[in-house]
DRENZA-908113 format. One record per residue (C-alpha): y, z, x negated. Coordinates in nm, 3 decimals, padded with zeros to 5 digits, m for minus. Example, Ala and Ser with C-alpha at 12.3 -4.5 7.8 and 13.67 -1.06 7.14 Angstrom:
+---------+---------+---------+
:      yy :      zz :      xx :
+---------+---------+---------+
: m00.450 :  00.780 : m01.230 :
: m00.106 :  00.714 : m01.367 :
+---------+---------+---------+
# end
This chain:
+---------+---------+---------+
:      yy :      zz :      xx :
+---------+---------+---------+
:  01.454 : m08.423 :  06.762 :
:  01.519 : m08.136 :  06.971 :
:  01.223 : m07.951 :  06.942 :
:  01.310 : m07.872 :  06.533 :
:  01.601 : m07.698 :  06.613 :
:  01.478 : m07.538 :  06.888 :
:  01.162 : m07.408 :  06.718 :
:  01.377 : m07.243 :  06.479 :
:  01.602 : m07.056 :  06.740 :
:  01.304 : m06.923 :  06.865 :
:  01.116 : m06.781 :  06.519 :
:  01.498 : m06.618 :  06.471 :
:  01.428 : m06.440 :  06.856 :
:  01.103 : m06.355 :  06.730 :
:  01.192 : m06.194 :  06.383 :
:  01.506 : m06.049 :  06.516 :
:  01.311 : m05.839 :  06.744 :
:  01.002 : m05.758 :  06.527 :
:  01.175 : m05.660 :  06.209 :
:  01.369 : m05.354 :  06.399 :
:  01.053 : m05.239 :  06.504 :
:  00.840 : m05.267 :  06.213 :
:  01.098 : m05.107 :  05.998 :
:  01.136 : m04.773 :  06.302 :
:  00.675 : m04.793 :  06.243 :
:  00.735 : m04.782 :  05.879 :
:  00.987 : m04.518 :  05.836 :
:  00.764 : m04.265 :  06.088 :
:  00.421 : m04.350 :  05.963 :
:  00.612 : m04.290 :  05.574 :
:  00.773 : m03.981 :  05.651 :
:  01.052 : m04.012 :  05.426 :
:  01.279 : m03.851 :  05.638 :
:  01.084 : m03.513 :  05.588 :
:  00.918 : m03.607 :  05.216 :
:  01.069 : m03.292 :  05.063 :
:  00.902 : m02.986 :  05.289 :
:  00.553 : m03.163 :  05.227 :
:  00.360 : m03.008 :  04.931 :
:  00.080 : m03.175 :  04.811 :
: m00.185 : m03.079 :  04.572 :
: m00.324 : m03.267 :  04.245 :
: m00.595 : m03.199 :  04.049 :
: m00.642 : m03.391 :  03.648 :
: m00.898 : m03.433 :  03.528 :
: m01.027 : m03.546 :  03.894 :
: m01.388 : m03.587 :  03.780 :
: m01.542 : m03.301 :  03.493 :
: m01.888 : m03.171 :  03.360 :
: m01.954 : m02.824 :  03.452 :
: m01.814 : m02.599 :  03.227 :
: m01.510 : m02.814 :  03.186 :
: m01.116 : m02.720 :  03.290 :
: m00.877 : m02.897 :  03.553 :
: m00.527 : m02.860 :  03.565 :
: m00.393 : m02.769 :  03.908 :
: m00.044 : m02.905 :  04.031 :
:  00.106 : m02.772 :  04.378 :
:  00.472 : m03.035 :  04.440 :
:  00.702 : m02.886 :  04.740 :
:  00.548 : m02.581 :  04.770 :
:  00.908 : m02.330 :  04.929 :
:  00.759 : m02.036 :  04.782 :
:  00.679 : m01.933 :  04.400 :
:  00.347 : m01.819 :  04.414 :
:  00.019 : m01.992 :  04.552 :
: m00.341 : m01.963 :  04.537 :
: m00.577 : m02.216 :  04.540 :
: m00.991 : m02.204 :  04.548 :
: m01.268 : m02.453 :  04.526 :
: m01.646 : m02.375 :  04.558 :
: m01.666 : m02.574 :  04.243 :
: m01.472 : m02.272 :  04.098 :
: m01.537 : m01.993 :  03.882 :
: m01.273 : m01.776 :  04.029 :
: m00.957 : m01.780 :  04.239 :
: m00.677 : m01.979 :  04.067 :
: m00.356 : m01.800 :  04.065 :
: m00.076 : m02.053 :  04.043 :
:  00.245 : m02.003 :  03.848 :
:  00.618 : m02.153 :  03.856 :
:  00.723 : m02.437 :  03.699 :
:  01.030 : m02.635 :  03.724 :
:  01.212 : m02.710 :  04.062 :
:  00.931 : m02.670 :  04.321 :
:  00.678 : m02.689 :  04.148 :
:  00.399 : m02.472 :  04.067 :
:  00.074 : m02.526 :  03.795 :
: m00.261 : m02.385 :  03.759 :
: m00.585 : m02.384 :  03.530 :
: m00.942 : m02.326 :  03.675 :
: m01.240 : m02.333 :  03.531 :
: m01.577 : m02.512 :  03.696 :
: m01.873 : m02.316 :  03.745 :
: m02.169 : m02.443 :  03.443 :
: m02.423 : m02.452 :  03.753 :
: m02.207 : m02.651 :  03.963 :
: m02.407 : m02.926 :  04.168 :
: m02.311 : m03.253 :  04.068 :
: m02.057 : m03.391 :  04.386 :
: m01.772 : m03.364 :  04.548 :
: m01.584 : m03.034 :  04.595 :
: m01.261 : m02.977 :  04.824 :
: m00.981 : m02.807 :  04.631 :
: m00.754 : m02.602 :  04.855 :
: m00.457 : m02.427 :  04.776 :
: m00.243 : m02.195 :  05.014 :
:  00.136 : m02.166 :  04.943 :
:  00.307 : m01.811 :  04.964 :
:  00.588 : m01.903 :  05.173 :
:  00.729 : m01.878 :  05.507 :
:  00.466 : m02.099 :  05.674 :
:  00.143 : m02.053 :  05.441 :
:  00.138 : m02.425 :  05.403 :
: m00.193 : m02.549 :  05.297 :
: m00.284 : m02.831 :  05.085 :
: m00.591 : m02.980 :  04.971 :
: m00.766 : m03.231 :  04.731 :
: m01.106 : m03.358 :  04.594 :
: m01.272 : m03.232 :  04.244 :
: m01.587 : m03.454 :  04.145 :
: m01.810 : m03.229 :  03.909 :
: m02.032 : m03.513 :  03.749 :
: m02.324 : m03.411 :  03.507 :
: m02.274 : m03.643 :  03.130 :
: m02.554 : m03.632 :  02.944 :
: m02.519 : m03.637 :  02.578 :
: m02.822 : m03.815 :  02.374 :
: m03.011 : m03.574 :  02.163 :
: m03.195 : m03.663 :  01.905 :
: m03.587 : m03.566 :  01.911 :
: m03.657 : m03.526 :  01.544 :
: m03.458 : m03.547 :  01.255 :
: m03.425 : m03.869 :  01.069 :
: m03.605 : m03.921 :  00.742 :
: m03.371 : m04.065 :  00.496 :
: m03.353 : m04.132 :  00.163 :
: m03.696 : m04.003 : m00.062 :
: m03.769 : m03.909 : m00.414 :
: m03.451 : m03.652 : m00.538 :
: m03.247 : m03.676 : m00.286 :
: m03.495 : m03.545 : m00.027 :
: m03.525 : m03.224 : m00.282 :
: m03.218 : m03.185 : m00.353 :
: m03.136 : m03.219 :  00.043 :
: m03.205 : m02.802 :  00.104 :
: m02.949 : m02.763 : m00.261 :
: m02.686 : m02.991 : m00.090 :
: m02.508 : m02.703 :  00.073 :
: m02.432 : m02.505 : m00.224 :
: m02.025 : m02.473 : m00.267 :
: m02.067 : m02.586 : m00.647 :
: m02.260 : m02.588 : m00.977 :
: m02.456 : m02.236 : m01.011 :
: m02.608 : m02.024 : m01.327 :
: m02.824 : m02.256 : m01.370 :
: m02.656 : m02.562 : m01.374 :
: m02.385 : m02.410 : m01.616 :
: m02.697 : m02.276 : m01.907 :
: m02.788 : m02.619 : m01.900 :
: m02.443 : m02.790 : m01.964 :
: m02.372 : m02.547 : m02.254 :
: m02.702 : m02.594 : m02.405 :
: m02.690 : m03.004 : m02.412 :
: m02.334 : m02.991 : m02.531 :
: m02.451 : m02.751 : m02.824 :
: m02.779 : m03.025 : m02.889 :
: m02.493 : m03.254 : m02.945 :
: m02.255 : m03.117 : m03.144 :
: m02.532 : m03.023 : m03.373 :
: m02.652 : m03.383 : m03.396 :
: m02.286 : m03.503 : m03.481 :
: m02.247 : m03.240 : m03.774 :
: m02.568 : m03.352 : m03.890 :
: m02.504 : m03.716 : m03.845 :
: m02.138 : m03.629 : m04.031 :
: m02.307 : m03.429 : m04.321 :
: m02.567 : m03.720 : m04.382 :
: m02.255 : m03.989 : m04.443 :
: m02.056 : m03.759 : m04.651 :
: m02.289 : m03.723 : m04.939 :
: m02.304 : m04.017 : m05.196 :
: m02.636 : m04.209 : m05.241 :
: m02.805 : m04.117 : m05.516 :
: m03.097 : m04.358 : m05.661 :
+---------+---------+---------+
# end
């Protein structure tokens, strides 16, 4: 009956002198005490097809200007203020960039020249193509297919409105005429 008691006291002992010490690890390995004079460096999209944009982000940067380059990169990328410490950038990737990954850097303009860095994937996406165009429909509408692109009715189609509508209001007057005279026989 002892020993339940006495197992406790001694898991107490033991957490009582762990939990200091895991907590001192924590906050040192964190950093939280000196969080706000590291910058660091984000890049969205993280993956794009050559050609494409990325939107560069430097956080905790102490001075208001900052470059950043990439051998991905068509040029330097000249970063700008935003709000609080915060500074933003656009750069566009090379169209012959290699397919891989690419180190981003960027170099602060401040007291120290602090340096950050991140990772740009440049991944090829193919787009299907088609071969040959598809065959579809037949009889008129494969005619009329080159006409389809017109912006409305031409010349043409306007003589030949006019001249039905005057075929048919000749055949009413006719048709009128015919009922209007009285049978003779």
């Amino acid at each position: 009956m002892r020993s339940i008691p006495l197992t406790f006291c001694a898991a107490a002992v033991v957490a009582a002198t762990l939990v200091p010490a895991s907590v001192a690890l924590a906050e040192s390995g964190s950093g939280h005490g000196d969080s706000r004079s590291r910058a660091t460096l984000s890049v969205s999209p993280s993956s794009v097809a050559p050609g494409g944009e990325v939107d560069l982000e430097v956080d905790g940067c102490k001075g208001k200007e900052a470059k950043g380059n990439s051998d991905a990169f068509v040029s330097e990328a000249r970063f700008s203020p935003g709000d609080g410490r915060t500074l933003f950038a656009e750069a566009r990737i090379r169209s012959d960039a290699e397919p891989g990954d690419y180190d981003v850097q960027a170099i602060c303009k401040d007291d120290k020249h602090t340096k950050v860095s991140a990772v740009l994937t440049v991944a090829h996406r193919s787009r299907p193509m088609p071969i040959a165009p598809v065959r579809a429909g037949g009889g008129g509408t494969a005619v009329l297919a080159g006409q389809a692109q017109q912006d409305g009715p031409g010349t043409v189609h306007a003589v030949t409105g006019l001249a039905l509508a005057a075929v048919a209001a000749v055949a009413v007057a006719f048709r009128s005429a015919r009922r209007r005279r009285p049978a003779t026989d």
